[in-house]
Backbone as a chain_set.jsonl record, in Angstrom:
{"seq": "XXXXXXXXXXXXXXXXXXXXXXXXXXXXXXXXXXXXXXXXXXXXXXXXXXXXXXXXXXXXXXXXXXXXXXXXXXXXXXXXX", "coords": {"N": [[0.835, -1.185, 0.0], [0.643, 2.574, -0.697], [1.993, 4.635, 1.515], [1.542, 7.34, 0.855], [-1.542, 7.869, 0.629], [-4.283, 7.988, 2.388], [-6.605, 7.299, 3.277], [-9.842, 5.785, 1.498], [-11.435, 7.754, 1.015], [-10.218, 10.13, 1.454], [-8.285, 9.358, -1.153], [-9.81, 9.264, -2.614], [-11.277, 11.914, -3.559], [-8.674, 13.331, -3.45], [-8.391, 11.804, -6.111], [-10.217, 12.912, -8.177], [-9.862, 15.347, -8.035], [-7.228, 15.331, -9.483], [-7.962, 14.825, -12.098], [-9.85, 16.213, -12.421], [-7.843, 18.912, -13.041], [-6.487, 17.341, -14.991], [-8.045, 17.568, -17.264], [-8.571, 20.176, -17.685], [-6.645, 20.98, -18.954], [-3.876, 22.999, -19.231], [-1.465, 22.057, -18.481], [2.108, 20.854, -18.605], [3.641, 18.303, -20.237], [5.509, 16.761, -18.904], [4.39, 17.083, -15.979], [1.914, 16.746, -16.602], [1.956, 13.33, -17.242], [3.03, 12.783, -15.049], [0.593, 13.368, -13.158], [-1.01, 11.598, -14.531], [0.37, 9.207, -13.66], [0.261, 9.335, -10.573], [-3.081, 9.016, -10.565], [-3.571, 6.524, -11.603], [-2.172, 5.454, -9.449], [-3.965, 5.797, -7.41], [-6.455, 5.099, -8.111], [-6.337, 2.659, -8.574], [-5.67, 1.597, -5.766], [-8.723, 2.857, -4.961], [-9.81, 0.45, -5.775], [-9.1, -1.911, -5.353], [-10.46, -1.287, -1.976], [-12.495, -1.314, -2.853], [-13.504, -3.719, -3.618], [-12.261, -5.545, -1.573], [-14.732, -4.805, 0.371], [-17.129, -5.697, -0.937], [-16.265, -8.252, -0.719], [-16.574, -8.568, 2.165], [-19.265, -7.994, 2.771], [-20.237, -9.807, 1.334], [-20.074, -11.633, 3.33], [-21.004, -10.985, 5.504], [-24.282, -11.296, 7.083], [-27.307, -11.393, 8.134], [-28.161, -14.376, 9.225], [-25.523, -15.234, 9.467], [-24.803, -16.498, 7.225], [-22.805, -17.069, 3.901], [-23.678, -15.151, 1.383], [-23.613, -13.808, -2.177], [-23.139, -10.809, -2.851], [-24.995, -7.815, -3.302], [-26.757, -7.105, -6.452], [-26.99, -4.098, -7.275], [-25.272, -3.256, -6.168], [-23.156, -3.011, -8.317], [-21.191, -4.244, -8.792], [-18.942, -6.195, -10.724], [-18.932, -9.628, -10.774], [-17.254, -11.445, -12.637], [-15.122, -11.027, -12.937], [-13.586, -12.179, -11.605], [-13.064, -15.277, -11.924]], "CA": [[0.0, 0.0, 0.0], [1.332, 3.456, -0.921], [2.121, 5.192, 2.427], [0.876, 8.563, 1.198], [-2.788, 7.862, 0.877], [-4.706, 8.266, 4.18], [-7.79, 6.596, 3.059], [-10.756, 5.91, 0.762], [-12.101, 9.018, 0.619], [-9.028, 10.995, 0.809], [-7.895, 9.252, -2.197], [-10.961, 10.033, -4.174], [-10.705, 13.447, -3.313], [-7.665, 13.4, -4.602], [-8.388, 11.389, -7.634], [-11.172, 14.016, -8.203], [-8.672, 16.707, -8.006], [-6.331, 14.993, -10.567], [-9.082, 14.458, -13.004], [-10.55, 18.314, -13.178], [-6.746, 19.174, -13.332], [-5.895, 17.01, -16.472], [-9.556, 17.849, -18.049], [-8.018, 21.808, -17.978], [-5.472, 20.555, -20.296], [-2.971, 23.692, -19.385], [-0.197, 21.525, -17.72], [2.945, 20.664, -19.387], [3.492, 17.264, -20.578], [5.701, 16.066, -17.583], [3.226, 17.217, -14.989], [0.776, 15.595, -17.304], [2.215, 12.359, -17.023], [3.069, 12.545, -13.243], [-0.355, 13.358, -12.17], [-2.23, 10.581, -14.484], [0.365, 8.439, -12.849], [-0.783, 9.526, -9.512], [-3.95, 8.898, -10.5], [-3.304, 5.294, -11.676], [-1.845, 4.645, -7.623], [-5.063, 6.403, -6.099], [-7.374, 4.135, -8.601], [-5.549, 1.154, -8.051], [-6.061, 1.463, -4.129], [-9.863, 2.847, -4.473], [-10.423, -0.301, -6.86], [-8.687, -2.513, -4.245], [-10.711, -0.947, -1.225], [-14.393, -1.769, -2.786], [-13.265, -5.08, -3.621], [-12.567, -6.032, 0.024], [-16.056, -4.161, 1.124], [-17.568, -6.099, -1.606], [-16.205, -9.152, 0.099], [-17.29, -8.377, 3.489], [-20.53, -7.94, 1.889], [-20.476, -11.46, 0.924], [-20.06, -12.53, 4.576], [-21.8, -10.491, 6.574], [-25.7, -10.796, 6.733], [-28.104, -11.836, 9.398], [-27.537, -15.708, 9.722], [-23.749, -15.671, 9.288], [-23.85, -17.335, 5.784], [-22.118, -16.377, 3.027], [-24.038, -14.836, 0.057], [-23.214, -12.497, -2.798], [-23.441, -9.378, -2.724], [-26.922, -7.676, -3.762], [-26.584, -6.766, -7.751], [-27.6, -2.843, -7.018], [-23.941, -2.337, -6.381], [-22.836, -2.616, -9.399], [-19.549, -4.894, -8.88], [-18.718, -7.384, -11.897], [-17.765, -10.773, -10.478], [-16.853, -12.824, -13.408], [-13.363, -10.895, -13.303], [-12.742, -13.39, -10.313], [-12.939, -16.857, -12.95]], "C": [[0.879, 1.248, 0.0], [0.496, 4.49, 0.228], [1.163, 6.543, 2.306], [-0.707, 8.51, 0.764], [-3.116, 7.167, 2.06], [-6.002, 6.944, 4.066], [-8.487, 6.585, 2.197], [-10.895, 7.071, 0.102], [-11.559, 10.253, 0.624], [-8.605, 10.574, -1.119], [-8.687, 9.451, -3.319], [-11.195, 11.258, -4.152], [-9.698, 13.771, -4.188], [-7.464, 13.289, -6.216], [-9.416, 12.639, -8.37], [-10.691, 15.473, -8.76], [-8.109, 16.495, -9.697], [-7.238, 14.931, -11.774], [-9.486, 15.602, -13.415], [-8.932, 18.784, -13.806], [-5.976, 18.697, -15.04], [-7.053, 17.501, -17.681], [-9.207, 19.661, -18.513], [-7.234, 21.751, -19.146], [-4.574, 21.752, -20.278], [-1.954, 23.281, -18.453], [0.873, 21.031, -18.456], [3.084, 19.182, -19.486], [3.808, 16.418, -19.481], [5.041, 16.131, -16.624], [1.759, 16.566, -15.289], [0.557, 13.92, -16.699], [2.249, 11.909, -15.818], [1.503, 12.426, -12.591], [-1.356, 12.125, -12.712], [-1.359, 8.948, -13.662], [0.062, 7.946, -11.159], [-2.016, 8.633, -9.394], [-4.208, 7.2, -10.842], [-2.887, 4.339, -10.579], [-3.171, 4.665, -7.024], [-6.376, 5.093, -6.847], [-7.437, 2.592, -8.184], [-6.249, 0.498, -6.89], [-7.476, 1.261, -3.777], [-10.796, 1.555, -5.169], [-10.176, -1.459, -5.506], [-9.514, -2.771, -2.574], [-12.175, -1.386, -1.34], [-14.244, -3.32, -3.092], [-13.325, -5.832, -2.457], [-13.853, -5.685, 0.565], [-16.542, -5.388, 0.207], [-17.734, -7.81, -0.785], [-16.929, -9.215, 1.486], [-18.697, -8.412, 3.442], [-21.33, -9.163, 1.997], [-20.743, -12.157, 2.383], [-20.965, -11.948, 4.967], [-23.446, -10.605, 6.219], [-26.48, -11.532, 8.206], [-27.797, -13.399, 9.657], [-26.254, -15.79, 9.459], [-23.538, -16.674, 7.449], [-23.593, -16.513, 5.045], [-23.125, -16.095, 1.709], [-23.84, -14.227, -0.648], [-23.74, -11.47, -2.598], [-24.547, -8.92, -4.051], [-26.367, -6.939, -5.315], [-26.528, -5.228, -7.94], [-26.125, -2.605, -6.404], [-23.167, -2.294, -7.449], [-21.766, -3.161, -9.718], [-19.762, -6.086, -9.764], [-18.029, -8.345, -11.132], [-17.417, -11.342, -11.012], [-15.665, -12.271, -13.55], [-12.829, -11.825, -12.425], [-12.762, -14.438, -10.901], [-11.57, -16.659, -13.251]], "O": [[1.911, 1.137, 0.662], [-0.642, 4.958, 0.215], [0.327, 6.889, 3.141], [-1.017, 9.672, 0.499], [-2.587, 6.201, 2.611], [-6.109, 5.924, 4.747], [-8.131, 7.517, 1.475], [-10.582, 7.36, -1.053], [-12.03, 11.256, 0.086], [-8.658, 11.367, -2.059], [-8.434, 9.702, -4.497], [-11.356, 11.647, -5.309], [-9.746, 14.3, -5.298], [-6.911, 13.954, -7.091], [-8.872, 13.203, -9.32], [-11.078, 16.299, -9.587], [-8.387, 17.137, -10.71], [-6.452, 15.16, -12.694], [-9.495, 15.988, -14.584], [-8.849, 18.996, -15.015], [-5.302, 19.328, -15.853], [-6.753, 17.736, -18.852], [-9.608, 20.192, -19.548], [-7.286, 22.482, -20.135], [-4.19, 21.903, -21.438], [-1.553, 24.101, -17.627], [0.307, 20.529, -19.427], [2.466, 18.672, -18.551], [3.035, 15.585, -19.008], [4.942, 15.021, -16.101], [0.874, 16.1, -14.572], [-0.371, 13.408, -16.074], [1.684, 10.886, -15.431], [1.21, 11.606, -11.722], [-2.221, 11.621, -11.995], [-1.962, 7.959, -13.244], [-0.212, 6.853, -10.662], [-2.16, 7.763, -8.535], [-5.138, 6.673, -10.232], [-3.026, 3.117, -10.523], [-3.554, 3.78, -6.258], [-7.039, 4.354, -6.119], [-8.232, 1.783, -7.706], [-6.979, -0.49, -6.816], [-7.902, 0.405, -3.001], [-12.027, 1.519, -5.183], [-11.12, -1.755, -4.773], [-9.422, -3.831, -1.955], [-12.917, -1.72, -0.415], [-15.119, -4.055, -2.634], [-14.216, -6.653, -2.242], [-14.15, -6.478, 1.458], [-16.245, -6.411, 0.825], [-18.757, -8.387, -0.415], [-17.852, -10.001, 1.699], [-19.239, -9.041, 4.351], [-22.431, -9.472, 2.451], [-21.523, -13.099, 2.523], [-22.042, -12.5, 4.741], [-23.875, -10.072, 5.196], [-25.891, -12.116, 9.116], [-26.957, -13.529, 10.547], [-25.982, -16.938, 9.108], [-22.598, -17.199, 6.853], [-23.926, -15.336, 5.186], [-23.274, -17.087, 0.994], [-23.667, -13.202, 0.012], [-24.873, -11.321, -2.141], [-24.799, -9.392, -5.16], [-25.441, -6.141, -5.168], [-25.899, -4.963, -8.964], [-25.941, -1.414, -6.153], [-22.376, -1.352, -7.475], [-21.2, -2.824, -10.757], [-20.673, -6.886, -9.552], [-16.857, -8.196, -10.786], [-16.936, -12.291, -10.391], [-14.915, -12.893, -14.302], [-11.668, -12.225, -12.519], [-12.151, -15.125, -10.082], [-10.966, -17.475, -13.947]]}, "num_chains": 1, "name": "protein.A"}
């Protein structure tokens, strides 16, 4: 995990940031590059972060069994095959 993100919702903040910032299109090419790689760490993480919820998901429900998670979130599981 990359130390300088705090959390979730810092990092989408962030990503948020980086995103209006490249959408301006007045940054020079290297600052270009730096911030969509930025934005390629912060994605990474917030992709990483609903995945595990997603899981938890799966476990948690009133009798303790395991079921998937309810369709109305919107997470694709056939990337897990």
């Amino acid at each position: 995990m990359d130390p300088t993100i705090k959390d979730f919702e810092a990092a989408i903040a962030e990503l948020d940031g980086i995103v209006r910032r490249l959408e301006e299109g007045d940054l020079p090419l290297e600052t270009s590059l730096e911030l969509y790689e930025r934005g390629v760490t912060l994605s990474r993480y917030c992709h990483g972060r609903l995945e595990a919820a997603e899981r938890r998901i799966e476990i948690l429900n009133d009798r303790g069994e395991v079921r998937p998670a309810p369709a109305s979130l919107g997470l694709d599981r056939d990337d897990e095959a």
